[in-house]
C-alpha positions as CSV (number, residue, x, y, z in Angstrom):
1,X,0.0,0.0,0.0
2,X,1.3,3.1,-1.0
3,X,2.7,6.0,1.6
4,X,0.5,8.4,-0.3
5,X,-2.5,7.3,0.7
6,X,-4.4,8.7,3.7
7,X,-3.5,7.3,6.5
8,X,-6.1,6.2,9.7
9,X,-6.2,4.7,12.9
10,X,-9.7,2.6,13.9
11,X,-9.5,1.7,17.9
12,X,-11.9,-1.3,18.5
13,X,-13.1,-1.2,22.2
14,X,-13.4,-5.1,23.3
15,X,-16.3,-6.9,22.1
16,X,-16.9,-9.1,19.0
17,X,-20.1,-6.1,18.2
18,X,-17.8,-3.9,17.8
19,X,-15.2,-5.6,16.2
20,X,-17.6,-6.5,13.7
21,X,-18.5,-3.1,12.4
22,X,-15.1,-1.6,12.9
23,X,-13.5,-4.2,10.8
24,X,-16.2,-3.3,8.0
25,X,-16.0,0.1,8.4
26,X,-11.8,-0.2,7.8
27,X,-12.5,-2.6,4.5
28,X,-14.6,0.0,3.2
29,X,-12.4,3.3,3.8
30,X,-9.1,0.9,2.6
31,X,-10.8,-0.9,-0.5
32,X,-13.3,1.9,-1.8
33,X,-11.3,5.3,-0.9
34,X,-8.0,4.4,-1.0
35,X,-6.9,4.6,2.8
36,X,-4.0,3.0,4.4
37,X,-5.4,1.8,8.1
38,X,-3.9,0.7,11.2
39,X,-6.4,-1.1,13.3
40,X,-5.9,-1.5,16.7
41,X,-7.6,-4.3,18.4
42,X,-8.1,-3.9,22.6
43,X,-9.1,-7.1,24.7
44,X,-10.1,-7.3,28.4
45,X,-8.4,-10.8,28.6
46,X,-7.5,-13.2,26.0
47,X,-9.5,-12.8,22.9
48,X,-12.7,-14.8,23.1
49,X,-13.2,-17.4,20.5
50,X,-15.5,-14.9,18.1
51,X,-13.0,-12.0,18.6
52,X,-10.1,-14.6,17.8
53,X,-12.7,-15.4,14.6
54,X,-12.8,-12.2,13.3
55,X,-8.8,-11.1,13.7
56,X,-7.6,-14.1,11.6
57,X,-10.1,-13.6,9.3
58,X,-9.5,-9.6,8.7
59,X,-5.7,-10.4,8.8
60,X,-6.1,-13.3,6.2
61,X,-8.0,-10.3,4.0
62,X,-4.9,-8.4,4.2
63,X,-6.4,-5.1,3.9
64,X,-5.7,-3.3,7.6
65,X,-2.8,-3.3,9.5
66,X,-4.1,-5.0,12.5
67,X,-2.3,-4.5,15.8
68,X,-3.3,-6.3,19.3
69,X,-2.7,-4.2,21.8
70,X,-1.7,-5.7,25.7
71,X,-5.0,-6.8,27.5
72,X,-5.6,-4.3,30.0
73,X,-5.7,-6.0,33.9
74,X,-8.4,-3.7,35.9
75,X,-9.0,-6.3,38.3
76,X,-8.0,-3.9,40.8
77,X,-9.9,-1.0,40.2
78,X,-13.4,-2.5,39.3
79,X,-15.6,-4.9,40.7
80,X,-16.8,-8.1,39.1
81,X,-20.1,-6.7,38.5
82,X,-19.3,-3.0,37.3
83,X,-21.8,-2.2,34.4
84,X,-20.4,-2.2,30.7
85,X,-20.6,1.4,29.9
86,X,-18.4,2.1,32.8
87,X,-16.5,-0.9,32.6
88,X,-15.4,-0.2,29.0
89,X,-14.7,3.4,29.1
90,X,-12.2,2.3,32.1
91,X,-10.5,-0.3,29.9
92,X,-9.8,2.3,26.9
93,X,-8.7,5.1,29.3
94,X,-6.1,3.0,30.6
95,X,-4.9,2.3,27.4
96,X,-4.2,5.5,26.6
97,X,-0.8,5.4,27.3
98,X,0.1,2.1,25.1
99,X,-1.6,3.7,22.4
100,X,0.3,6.8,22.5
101,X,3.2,5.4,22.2
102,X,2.2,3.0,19.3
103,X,1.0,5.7,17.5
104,X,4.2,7.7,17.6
105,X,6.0,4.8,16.1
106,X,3.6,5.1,13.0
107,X,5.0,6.6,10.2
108,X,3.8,8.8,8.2
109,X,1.8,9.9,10.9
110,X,-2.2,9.5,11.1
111,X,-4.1,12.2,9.8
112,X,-8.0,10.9,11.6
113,X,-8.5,8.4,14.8
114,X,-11.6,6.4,14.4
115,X,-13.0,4.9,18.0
116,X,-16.4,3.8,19.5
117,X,-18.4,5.3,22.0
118,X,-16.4,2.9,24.7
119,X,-13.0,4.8,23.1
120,X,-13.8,8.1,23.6
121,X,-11.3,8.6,26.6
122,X,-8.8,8.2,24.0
123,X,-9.6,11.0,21.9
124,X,-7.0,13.0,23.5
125,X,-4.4,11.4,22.0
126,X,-5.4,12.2,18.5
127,X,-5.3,16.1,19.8
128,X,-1.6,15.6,20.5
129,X,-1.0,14.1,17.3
130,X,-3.1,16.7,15.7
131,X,-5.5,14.2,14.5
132,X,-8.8,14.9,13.7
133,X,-11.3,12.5,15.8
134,X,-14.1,10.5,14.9
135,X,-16.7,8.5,17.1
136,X,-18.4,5.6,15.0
137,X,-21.7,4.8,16.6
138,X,-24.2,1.7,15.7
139,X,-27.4,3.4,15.7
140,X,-29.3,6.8,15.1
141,X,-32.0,7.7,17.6
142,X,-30.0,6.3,20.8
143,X,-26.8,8.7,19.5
144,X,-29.2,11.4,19.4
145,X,-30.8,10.8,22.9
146,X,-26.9,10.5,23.9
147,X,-25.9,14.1,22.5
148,X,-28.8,15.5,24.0
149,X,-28.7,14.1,27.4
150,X,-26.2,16.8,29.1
151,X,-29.3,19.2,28.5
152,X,-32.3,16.6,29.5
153,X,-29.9,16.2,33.1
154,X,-30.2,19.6,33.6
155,X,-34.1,20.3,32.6
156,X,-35.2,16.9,34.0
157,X,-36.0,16.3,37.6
158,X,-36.3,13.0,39.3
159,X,-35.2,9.6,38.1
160,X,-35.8,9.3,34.1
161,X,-38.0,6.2,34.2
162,X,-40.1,7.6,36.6
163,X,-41.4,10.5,34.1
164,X,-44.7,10.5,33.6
165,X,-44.6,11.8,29.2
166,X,-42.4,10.4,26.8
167,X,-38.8,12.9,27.1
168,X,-38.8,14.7,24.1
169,X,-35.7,15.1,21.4
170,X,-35.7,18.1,19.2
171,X,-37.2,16.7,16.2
172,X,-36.9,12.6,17.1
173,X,-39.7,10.5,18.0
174,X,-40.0,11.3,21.7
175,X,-38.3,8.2,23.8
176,X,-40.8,6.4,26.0
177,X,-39.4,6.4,29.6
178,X,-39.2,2.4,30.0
179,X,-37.3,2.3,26.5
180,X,-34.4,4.6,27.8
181,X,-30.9,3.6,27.5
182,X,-29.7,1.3,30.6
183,X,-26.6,3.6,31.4
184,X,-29.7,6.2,31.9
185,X,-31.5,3.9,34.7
186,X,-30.6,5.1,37.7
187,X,-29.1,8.9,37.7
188,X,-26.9,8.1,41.4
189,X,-24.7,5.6,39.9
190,X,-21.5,6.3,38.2
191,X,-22.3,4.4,34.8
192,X,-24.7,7.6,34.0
193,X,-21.9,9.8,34.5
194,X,-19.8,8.2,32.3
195,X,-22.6,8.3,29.9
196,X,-22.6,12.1,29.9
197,X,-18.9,12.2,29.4
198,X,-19.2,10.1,26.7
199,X,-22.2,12.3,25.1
200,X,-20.2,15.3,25.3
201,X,-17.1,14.3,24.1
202,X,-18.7,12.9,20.8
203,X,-20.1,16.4,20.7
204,X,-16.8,18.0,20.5
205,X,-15.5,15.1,18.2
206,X,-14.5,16.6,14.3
207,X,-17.4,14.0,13.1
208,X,-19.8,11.4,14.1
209,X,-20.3,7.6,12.0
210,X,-23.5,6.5,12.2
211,X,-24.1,2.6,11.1
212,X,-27.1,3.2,9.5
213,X,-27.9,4.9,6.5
214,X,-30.6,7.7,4.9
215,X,-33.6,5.9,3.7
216,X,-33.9,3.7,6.9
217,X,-33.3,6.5,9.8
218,X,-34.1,10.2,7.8
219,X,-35.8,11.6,10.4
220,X,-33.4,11.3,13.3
221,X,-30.6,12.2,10.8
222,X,-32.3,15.4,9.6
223,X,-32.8,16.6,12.9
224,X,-29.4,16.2,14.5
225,X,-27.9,17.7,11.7
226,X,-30.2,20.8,12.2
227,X,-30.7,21.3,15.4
228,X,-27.2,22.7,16.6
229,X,-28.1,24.2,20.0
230,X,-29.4,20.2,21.0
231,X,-27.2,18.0,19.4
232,X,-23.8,19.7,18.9
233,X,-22.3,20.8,15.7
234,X,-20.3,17.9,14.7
235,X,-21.3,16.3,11.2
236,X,-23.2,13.3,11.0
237,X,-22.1,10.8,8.3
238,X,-24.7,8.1,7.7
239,X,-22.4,5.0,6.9
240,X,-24.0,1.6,7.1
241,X,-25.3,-0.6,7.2
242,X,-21.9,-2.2,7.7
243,X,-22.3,-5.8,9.0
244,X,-20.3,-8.8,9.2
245,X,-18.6,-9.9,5.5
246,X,-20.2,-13.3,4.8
247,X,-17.6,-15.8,3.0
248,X,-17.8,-19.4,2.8
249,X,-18.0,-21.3,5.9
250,X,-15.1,-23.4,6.8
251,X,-17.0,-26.3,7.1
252,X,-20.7,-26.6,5.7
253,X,-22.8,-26.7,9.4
254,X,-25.4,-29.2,9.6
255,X,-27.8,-26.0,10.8
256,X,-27.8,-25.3,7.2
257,X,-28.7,-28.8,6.1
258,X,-31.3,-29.2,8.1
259,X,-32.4,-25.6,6.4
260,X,-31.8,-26.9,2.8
261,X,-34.6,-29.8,3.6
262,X,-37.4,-26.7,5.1
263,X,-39.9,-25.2,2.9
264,X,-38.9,-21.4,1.4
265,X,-39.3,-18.5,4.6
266,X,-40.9,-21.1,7.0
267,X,-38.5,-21.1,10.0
268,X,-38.0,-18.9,13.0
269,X,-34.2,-18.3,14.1
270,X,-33.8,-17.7,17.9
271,X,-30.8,-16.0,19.3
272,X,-30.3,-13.5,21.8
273,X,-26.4,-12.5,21.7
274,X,-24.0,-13.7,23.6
275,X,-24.7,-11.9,26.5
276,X,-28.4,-12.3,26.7
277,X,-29.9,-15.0,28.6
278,X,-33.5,-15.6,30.1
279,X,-35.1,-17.0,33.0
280,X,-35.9,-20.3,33.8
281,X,-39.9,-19.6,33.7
282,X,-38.9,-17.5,30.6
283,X,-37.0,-20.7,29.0
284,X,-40.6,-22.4,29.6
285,X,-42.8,-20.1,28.5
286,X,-40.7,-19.3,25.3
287,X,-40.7,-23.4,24.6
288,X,-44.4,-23.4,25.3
289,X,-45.4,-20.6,22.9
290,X,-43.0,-22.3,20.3
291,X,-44.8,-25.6,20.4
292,X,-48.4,-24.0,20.6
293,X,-47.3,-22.1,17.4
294,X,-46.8,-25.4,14.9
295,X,-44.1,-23.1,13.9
296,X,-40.4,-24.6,12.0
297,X,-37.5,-22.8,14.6
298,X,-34.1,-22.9,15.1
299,X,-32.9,-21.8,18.5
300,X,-29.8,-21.3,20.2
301,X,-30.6,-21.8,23.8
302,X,-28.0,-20.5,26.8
303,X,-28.2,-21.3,30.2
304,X,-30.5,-19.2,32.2
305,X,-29.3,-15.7,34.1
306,X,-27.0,-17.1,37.6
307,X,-29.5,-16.4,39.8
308,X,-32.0,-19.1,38.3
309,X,-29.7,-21.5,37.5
310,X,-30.3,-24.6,40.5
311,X,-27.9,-27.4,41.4
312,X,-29.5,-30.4,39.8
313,X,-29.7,-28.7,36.2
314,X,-26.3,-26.7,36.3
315,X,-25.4,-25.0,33.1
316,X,-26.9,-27.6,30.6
317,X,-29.1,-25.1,28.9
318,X,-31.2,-27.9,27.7
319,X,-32.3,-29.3,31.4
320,X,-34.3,-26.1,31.3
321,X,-36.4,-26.8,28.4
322,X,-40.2,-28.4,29.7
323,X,-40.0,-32.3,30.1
324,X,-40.5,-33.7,26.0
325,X,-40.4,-30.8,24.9
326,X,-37.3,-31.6,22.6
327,X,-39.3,-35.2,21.7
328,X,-42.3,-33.7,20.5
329,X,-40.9,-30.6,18.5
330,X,-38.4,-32.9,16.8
331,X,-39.8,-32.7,13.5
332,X,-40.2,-29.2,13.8
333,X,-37.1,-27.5,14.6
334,X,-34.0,-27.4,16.3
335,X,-32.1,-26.5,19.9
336,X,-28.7,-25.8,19.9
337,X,-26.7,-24.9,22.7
338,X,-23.4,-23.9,21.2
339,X,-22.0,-21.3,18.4
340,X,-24.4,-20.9,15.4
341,X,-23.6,-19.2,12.1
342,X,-26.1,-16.4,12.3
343,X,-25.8,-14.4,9.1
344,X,-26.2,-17.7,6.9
345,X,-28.9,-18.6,8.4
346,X,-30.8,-15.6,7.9
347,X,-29.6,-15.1,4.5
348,X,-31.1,-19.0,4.0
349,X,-34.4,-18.7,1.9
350,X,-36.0,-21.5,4.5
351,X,-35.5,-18.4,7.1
352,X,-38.7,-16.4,7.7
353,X,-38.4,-14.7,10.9
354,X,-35.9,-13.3,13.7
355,X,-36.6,-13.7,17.2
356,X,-34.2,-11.3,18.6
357,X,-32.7,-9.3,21.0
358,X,-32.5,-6.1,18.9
359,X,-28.6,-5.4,19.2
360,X,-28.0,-2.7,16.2
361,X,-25.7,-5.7,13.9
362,X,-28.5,-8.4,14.4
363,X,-31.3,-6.0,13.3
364,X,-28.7,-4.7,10.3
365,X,-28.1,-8.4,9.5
366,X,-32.0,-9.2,9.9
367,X,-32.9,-6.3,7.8
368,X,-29.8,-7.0,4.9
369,X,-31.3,-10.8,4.7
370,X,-34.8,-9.4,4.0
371,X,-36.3,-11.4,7.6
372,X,-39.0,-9.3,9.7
373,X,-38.3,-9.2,13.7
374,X,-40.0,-10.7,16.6
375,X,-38.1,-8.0,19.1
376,X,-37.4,-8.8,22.5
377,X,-35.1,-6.3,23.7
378,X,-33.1,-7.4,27.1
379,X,-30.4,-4.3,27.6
380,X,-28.0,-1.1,26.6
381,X,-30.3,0.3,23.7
382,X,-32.0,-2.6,22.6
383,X,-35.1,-1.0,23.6
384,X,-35.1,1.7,21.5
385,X,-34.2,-0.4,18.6
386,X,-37.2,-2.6,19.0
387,X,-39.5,0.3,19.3
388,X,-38.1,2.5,15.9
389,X,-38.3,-1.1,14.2
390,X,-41.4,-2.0,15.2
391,X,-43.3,1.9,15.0
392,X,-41.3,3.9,13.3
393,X,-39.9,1.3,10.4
394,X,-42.5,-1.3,10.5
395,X,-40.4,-4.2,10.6
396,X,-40.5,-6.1,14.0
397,X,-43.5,-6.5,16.3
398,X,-42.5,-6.4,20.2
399,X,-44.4,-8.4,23.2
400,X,-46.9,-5.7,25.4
401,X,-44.6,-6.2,28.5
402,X,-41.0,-5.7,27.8
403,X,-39.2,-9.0,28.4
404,X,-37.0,-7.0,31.2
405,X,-40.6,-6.3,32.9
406,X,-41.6,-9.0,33.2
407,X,-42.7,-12.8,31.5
408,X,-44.1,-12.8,28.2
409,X,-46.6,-15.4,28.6
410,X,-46.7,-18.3,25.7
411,X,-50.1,-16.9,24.6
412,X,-48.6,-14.1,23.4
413,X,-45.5,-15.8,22.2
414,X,-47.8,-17.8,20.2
415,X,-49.6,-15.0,18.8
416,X,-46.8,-13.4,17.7
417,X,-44.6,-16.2,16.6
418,X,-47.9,-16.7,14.1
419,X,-48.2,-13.0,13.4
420,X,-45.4,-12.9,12.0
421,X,-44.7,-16.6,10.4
422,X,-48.1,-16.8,8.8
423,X,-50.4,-13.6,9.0
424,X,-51.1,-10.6,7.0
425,X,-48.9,-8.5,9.0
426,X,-46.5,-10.9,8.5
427,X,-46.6,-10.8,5.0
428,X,-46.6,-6.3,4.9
429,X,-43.8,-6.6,7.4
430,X,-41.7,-8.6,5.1
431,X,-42.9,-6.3,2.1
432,X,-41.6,-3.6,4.0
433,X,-38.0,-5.1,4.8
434,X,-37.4,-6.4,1.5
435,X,-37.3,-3.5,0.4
436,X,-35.4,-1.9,3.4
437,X,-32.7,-4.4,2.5
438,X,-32.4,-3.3,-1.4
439,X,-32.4,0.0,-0.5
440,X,-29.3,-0.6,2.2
441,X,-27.4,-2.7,-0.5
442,X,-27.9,0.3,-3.0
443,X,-26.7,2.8,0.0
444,X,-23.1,1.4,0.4
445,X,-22.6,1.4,-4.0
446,X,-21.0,4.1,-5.7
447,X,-23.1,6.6,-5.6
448,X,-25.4,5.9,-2.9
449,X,-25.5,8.2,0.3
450,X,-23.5,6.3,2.7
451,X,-20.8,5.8,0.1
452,X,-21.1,9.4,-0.9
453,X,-20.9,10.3,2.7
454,X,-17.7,8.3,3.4
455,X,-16.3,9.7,0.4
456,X,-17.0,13.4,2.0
457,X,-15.1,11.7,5.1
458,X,-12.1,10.9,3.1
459,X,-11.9,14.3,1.4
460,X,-12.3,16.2,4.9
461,X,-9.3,13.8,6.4
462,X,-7.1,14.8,3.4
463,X,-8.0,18.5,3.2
464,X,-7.2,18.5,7.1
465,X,-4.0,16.4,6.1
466,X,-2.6,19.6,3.7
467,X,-3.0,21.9,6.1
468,X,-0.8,21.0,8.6
């Protein structure tokens, strides 16, 4: 790669999420607008087997310089327990230092630093480098509830889920006070703190990436671009959607044999993240609503959440499942417990539906493979996705009490399992997405906004580059 080109750093905060869309946002800026990048990787430990994944596979691409920085050892300093927002913002502040000093040793030196929201303690270091700074967020409407919270904590009083009217955003679909973001749950502790650091520090950033793009989230765009005095002045560059590349699998999984024998859009896929996990009455009524349903699945089943799992059943996820329940759904679908390839099996034509937890790359991925959303939300702002995708876009319906509420009862897991597998609403739902997903595809092509908009990325970074 040629010393000419514009040089930029991308710092991924630990977490195979962002890793995902950090990696795709580097292939893009390196193969369609002629960047050099140097992609530094941070881990809290030793690189979990999907972050371990998605390294070889972006250093087998050979298109970013991929550096591993030291795992950082806070052990000392947090607790076992400390929320992720402040957990993660404390990981990339201490590595402030080892980042420094590998960015000195880069030559020619860096002309933009590209973090997450977890990485914007390390913005610093691109002002001594005199680099300009960029915060690459997943989604629209929680970034704009973000830029304007350091002016909703000093008009609102009391706790924010205890507001009695939606909390207005300049120009955004007002945010219901049970969907707001978990960081903003509880005003004493210090993960809302850090949340307002972080909010304000993107608003003095030189330029904010959103992973979305300007057909599917116009609105929220439009208004944080115009309304200066709520959202800051920094420009908003509709990217996305930027998801995970989809190659050939190393070895064909039997998953998608099983899907090769189902009848075209006719199975549910069930996955909730990594991190998410249910109850054990949840587990139950989830099973029982599946069965009552008649419904083709595939479901990738974790252990339930510590304080439900008992000593006779342990972690084996599937000791939680109702007594039979495996025997008499056998010809209809599968459980599986460990690692499942989620982006070929939504892009499988048997795939009909998404059961999901809403995380920003599973609702991109859902949406790119033309699949409507059953949206259970469980935490960060997977509540505000599942309400824009289910009011505002149309593509997802949601259960009347939010899973983190309460139990969804399998009446209502029935119902909606049917909804969207079989019913009319079903069917305008996946109208609606398949045409969502042709107009993302057409977004990221020459010419379309979100390559346009990296394009007026690029040219900023160089421009900045001449002048100094």
């Amino acid at each position: 790669m040629e010393s000419s080109n514009p040089h930029a750093v991308i710092v991924s905060s630990p977490g195979v999420g962002h890793l995902v869309r950090d990696i795709e946002l580097g292939n893009r800026l390196v193969a369609d607008h002629n960047f050099r990048v140097t992609f530094f990787v941070v881990l809290e430990d030793q690189a979990t087997v999907g972050e371990s994944q998605l390294i070889q596979s972006a250093k087998a691409q050979k298109l970013l310089d991929i550096v591993q920085l030291p795992p950082v050892d806070l052990s000392g300093q947090l607790q076992p327990n400390t929320p992720t927002f402040t957990r993660l913002t404390a990981v990339m502040r201490e590595i402030s230092e080892t980042l420094r000093s590998a960015i000195s040793a880069l030559k020619p030196t860096p002309i933009a630093l590209v973090v997450d929201i977890f990485g914007t303690p390390v913005l610093d270091v691109a002002d001594e480098f005199h680099m300009l700074k960029y915060v690459f967020v997943s989604s629209a409407w929680p970034l704009a509830l973000m830029l304007y919270a350091p002016i909703l904590d000093k008009e609102v009083e009391g706790e924010y889920v205890d507001q009695k009217e939606p909390i207005k955003l300049p120009g955004c679909m007002p945010v219901r006070p049970q969907d707001v973001v978990s960081p903003m749950m509880d005003r004493t502790k210090q993960e809302y703190h850090s949340f307002l650091q972080v909010g304000s520090k993107i608003r003095k950033s030189d330029g904010v990436l959103v992973n979305t793009w300007e057909d599917l989230d116009a609105a929220t765009l439009n208004a944080m671009r115009s309304e200066e005095e709520s959202y800051g002045s920094a420009p908003i560059y509709a990217v996305g959607p930027l998801i995970r590349s989809v190659g050939p699998p190393a070895s064909r999984s039997q998953l998608l044999d099983w899907l090769d024998e189902q009848p075209v859009e006719s199975v549910l896929y069930i996955a909730f993240g990594s991190l998410g996990v249910l109850s054990a009455q949840q587990i139950t009524e989830l099973a029982s609503g599946l069965e009552l349903s008649q419904q083709r699945f595939i479901w990738v089943l974790h252990p339930p959440s510590k304080k439900d799992v008992s000593a006779d059943r342990g972690d084996n996820a599937l000791a939680y499942l109702p007594d039979g329940f495996l025997e008499r759904t056998h010809n209809l679908g599968l459980v599986v417990t460990q690692w499942a390839p989620q982006s070929d099996i939504l892009r499988h034509p048997s795939t009909g539906g998404f059961l999901s937890h809403c995380g920003w790359n599973s609702s991109l991925e859902s949406i790119l493979s033309g699949v409507p959303i059953i949206a259970w939300p469980l935490y960060a702002e997977q509540k505000m996705n599942a309400t824009m995708l289910a009011e505002e876009v149309g593509v997802a319906v949601r259960p009347k009490v939010a899973p983190t509420k309460g139990v969804v009862g399998r009446e209502e897991i029935e119902m909606m399992v049917r909804k969207v597998m079989e019913g009319q609403e079903g069917k305008a739902m996946r109208g609606r997405v398949r045409e969502l997903k042709i107009s993302g595809e057409k977004a990221l092509t020459e010419g379309g906004s979100s390559f346009t908009a990296v394009s007026q990325l690029a040219k900023q970074c160089v421009m900045n580059s001449s002048q100094r």
